[in-house]
C-alpha positions as a LaTeX table, in Angstrom:
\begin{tabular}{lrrr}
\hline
Residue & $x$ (\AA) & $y$ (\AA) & $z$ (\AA) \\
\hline
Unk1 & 22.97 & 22.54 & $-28.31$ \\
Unk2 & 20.25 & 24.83 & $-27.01$ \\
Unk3 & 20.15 & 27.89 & $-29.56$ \\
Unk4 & 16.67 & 29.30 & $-29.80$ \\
Unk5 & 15.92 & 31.47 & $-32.54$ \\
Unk6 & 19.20 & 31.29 & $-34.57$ \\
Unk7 & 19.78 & 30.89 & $-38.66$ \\
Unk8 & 22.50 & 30.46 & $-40.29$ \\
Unk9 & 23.95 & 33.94 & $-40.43$ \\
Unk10 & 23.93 & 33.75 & $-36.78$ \\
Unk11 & 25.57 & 30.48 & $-36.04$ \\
Unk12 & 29.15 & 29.30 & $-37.17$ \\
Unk13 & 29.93 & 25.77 & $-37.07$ \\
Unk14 & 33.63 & 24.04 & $-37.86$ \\
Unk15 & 34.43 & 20.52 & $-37.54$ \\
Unk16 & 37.30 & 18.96 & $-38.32$ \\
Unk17 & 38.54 & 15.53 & $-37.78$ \\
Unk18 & 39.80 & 15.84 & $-34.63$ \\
Unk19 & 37.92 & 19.67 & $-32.96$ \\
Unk20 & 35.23 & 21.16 & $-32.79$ \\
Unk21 & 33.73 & 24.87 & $-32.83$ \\
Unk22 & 30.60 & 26.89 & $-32.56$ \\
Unk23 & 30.58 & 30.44 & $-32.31$ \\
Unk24 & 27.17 & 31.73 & $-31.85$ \\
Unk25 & 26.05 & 35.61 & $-32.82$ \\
Unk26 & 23.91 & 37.51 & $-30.65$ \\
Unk27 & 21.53 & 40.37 & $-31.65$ \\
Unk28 & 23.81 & 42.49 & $-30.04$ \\
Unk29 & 26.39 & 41.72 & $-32.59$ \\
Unk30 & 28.68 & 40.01 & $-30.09$ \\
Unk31 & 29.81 & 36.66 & $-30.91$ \\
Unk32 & 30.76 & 33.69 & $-28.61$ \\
Unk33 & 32.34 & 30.81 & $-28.58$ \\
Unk34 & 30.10 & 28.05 & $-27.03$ \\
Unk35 & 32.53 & 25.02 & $-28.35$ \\
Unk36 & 35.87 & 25.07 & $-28.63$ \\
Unk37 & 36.71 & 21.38 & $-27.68$ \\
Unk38 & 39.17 & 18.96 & $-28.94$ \\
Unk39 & 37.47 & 15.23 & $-29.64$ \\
Unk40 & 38.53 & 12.22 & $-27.81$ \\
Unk41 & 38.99 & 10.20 & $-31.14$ \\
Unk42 & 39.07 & 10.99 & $-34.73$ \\
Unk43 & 35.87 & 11.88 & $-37.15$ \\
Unk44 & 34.99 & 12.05 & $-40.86$ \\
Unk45 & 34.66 & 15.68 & $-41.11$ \\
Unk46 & 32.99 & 15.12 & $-44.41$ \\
Unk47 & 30.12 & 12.98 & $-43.15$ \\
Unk48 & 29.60 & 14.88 & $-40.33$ \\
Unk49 & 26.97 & 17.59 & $-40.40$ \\
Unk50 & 24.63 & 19.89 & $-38.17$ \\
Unk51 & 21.34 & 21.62 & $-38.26$ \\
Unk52 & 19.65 & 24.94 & $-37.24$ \\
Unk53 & 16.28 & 24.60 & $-35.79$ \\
Unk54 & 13.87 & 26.61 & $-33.87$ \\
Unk55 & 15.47 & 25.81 & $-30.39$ \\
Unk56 & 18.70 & 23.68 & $-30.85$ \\
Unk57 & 21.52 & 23.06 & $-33.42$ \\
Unk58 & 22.20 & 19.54 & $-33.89$ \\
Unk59 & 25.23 & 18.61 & $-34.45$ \\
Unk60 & 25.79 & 14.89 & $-35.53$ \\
Unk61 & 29.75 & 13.57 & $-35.66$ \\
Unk62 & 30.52 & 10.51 & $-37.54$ \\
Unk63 & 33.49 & 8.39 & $-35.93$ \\
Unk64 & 36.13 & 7.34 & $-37.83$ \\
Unk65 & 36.33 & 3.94 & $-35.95$ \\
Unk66 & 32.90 & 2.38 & $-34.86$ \\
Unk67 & 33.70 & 2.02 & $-30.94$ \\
Unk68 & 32.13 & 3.18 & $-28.07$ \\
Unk69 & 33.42 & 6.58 & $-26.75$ \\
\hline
\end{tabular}
């Protein structure tokens, strides 16, 4: 996800094993949702992870079941 210039304090990840949510803060204060998205099949929350950088979040989803979706 294209997020140039965020840090922690400004970006708000949740996974769980089934959704997923990112709620990004602006320097206005306003916050919005950019994610809100149920997943096709099931992952291990606790595996999965994300990271800020300069220009993007990554967000990286482990599957529960290795198949293609």
């Amino acid at each position: 996800m294209l997020a140039k210039g965020r840090t922690k304090d400004t970006v708000q990840v949740g996974i769980t094993a089934n959704h997923l949510k990112v709620v990004v803060k602006h320097d206005s204060g306003d916050e919005e949702v950019v994610i809100d998205k149920d997943l096709y099949q099931l992952v291990d929350a606790e595996k999965s992870s994300f990271q800020i950088m300069k220009t993007k979040v990554e967000i990286t989803l482990v599957k529960l079941q290795q198949e293609t979706w």
